[in-house]
C-alpha positions as CSV (number, residue, x, y, z in Angstrom):
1,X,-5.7,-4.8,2.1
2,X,-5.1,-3.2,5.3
3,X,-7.8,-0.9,6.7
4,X,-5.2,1.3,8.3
5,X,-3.2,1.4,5.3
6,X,-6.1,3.8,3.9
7,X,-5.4,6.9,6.0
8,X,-1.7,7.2,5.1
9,X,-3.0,8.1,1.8
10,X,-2.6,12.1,1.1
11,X,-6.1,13.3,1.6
12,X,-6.8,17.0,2.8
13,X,-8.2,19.7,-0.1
14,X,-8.6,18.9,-3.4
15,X,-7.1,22.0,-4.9
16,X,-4.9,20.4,-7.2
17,X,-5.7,17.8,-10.1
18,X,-2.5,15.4,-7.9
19,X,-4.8,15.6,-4.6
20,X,-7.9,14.6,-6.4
21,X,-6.4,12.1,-7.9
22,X,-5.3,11.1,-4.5
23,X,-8.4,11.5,-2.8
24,X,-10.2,9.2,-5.5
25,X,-7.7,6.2,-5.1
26,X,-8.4,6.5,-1.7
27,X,-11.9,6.6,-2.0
28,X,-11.6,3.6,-4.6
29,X,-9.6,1.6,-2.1
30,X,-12.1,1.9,0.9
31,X,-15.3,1.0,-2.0
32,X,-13.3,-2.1,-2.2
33,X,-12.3,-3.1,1.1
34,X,-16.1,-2.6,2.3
35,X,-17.8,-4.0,-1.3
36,X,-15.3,-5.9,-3.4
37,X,-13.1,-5.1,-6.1
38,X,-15.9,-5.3,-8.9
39,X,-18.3,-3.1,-7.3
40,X,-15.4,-0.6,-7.0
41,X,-14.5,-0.9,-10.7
42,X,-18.2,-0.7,-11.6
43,X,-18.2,2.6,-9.7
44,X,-15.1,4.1,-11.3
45,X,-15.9,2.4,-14.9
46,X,-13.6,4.6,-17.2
47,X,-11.5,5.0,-14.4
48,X,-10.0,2.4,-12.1
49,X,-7.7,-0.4,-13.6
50,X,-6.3,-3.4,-13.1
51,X,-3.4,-2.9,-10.8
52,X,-0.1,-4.0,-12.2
53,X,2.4,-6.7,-10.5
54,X,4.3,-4.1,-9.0
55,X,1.7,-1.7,-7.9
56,X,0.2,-4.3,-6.0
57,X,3.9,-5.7,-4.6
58,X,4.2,-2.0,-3.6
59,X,0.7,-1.7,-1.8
60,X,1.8,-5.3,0.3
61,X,4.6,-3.3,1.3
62,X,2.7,-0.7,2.4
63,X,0.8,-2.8,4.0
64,X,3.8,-4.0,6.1
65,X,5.1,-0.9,7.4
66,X,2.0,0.4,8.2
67,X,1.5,-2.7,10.3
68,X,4.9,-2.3,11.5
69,X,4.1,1.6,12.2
70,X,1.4,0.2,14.4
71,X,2.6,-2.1,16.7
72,X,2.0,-1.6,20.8
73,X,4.1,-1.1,22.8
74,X,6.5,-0.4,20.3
75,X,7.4,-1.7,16.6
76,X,8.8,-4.5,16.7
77,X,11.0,-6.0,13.5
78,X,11.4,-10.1,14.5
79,X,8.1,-10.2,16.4
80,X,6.3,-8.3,12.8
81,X,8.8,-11.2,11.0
82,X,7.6,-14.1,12.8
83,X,3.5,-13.4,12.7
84,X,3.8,-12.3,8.8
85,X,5.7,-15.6,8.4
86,X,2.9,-17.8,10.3
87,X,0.7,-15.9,8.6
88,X,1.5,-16.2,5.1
89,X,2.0,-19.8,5.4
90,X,-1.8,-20.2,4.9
91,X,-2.0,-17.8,1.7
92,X,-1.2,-19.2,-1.6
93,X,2.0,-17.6,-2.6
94,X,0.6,-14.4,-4.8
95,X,-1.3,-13.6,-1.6
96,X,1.8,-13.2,0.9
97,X,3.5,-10.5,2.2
98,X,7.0,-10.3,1.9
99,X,9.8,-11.5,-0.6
100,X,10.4,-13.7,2.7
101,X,6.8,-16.0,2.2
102,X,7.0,-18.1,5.3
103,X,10.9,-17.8,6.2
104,X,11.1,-16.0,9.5
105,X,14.7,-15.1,8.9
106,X,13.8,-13.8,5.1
107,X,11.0,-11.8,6.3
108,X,13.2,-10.9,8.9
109,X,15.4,-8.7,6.7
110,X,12.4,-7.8,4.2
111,X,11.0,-5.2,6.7
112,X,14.3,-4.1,7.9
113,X,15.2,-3.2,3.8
114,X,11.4,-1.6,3.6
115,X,12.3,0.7,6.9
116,X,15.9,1.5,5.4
117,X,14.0,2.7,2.3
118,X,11.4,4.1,3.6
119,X,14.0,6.2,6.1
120,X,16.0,7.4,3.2
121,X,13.5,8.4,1.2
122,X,11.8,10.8,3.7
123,X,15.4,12.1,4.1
124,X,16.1,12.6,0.9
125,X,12.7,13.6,-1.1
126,X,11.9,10.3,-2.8
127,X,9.9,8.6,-0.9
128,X,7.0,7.5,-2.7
129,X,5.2,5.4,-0.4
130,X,1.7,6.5,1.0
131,X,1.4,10.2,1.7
132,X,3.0,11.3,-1.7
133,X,0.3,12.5,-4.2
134,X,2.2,12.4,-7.3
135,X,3.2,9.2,-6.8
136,X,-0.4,8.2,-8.1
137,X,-0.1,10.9,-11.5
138,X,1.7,7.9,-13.1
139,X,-1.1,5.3,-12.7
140,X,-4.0,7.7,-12.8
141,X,-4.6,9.3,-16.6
142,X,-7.7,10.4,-16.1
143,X,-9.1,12.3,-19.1
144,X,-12.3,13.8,-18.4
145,X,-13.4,14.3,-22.1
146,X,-12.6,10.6,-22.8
């Protein structure tokens, strides 16, 4: 998982149970970048689970546009395309990025659908991409007394 991925995460005070939440996925996320996904899960026994099919599609796409977000000069959509392309031909196929795998043209379109998205979402409220907290009250039940 992408490093720079972590700080689009909502962070900021924990005042409400949804930033907590927030602020412990995060915190889960960089354990396991720096130490592995078992010493993470070790650390939040009780807590952290598996990650579903979908939560983890979603994080690749997060993954993406934060990429894609971070691009110098400027984002670029065919030059993101092409490298993610070259790049997931060396990844076995539940490790790429990108309903386009290695398919330039595929990938291509991919990001441009994940921008549209993410674009109408921030203009509209829904976006539930990185940066929205109660995105995570769904995969988080935390009960303390548990």
């Amino acid at each position: 998982m992408s490093e720079n991925l972590v700080k689009y995460f909502a962070f900021g005070e924990m005042e409400t149970i949804e930033s907590a939440k927030s602020y412990a996925l995060r915190l889960f996320i960089q354990i396991q970048i720096k130490h592995g996904e078992e010493v993470a899960r070790k650390i939040f026994a009780g807590w952290g689970k598996p990650l579903s099919k979908t939560q983890r599609a979603e994080i690749k796409d997060w993954e993406i546009l934060a990429r894609y977000d971070q691009m110098s000069p400027w984002p670029n959509v065919q030059k993101l395309a092409r490298e993610l392309a070259e790049e997931n031909k060396a990844l076995p196929p539940d490790q790429q990025r990108g309903a386009g795998g290695i398919d330039e043209n595929n990938m291509d379109e991919y990001i441009r659908r994940l921008r549209r998205d993410r674009k109408k979402g921030l203009a509209d409220g829904t976006w539930q991409g990185p940066g929205c907290e109660t995105r995570w009250s769904e995969y988080w039940t935390i009960d303390p007394d548990e």
